[in-house]
C-alpha atoms as one frame of an Amber mdcrd trajectory, in Angstrom:
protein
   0.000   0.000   0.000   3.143   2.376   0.768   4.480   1.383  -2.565   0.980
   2.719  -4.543   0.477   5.843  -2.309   4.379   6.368  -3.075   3.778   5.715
  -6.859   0.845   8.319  -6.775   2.522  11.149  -5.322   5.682  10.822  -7.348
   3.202  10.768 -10.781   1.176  13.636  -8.987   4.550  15.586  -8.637   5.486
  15.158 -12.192   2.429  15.840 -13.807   1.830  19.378 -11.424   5.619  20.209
 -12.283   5.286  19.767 -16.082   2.055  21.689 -16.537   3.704  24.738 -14.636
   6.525  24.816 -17.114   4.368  24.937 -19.515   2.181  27.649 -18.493   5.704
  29.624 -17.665   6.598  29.220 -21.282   2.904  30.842 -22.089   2.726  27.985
 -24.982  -0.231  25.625 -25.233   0.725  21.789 -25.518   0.018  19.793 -27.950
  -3.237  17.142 -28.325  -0.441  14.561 -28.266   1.350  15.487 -25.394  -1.586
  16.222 -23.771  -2.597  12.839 -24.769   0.337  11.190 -24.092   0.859  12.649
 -20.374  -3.168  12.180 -19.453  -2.538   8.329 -20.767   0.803   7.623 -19.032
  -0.403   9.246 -15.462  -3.372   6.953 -15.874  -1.645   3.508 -17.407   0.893
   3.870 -14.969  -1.627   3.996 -11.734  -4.095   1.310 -13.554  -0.305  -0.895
 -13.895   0.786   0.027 -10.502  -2.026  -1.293  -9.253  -3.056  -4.155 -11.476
   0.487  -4.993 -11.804   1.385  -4.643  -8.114   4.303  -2.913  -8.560   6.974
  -0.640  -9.862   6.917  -3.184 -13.032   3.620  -3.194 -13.516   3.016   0.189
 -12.791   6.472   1.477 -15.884   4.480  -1.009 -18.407   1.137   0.292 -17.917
   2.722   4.216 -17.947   4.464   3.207 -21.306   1.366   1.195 -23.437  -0.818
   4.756 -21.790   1.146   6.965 -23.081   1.521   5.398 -26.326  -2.398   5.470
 -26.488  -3.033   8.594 -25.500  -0.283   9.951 -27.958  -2.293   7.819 -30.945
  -5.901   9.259 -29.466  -4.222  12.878 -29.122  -3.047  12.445 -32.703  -6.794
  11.773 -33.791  -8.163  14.147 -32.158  -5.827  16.975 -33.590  -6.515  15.661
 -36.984 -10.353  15.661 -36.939  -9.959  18.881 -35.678  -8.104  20.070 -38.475
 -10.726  18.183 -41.062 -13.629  20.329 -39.006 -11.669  23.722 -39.382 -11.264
  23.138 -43.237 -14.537  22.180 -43.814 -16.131  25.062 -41.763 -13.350  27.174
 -43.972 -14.331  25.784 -47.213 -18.031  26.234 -46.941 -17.425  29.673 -45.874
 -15.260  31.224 -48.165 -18.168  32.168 -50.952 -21.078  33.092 -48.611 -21.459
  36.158 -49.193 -23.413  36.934 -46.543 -20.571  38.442 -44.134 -18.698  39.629
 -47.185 -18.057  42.880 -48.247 -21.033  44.822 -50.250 -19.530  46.364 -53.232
 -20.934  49.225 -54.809 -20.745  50.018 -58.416
C-alpha cells in the first residue's frame, strides 16, 4: 500500500511540475502530449495497481502513453478536417462579405 500511495505522489509531482513549465513558457501543448501525459499518469496507476508494482506500474505508464499519444493524434486531426470544412463552406457566402458598390 506504501508502494501505490508512493507511486501516486511521485506521478502527482510530475504531472503538477510539467504543466507549470508549460504555463511559464505561455505555450499551449500539444493534443499529443496532452494525450500522451493524461494516458501515461493513468496507465501507470491502472499498472501500478493491477500490476502490483513498480513493473507493472512502468508497463502500464508506457502502453498509456503510447495510447493517449495515438488518441491525441486523432483528435488533432479531426480537428483540423472540421476547421477546413467550416473554412471551405465559408469562403463564398457572401453573406458576411463585403457589399460592393458600383
Amino acid at each position: 500500500m506504501k508502494k501505490t500511495f508512493l507511486l501516486f505522489g511521485l506521478i502527482l509531482a510530475v504531472i503538477v511540475s510539467s504543466t507549470d513549465f508549460t504555463m511559464a513558457q505561455r505555450r499551449k501543448m500539444s493534443s499529443q502530449a496532452k494525450g500522451a501525459l493524461i494516458g501515461g499518469a493513468g496507465g501507470a496507476i491502472a499498472g501500478g495497481l493491477i500490476g502490483g508494482g513498480v513493473k507493472g506500474a512502468l508497463i502500464g505508464g508506457a502502453i498509456g502513453a503510447g495510447g493517449g499519444y495515438v488518441i491525441g493524434n486523432e483528435h488533432r486531426r479531426n480537428k483540423a478536417k472540421r476547421r477546413a470544412y467550416y473554412r471551405s463552406t465559408r469562403k463564398n457566402s457572401r453573406y458576411y462579405s463585403r457589399r460592393r458598390y458600383n
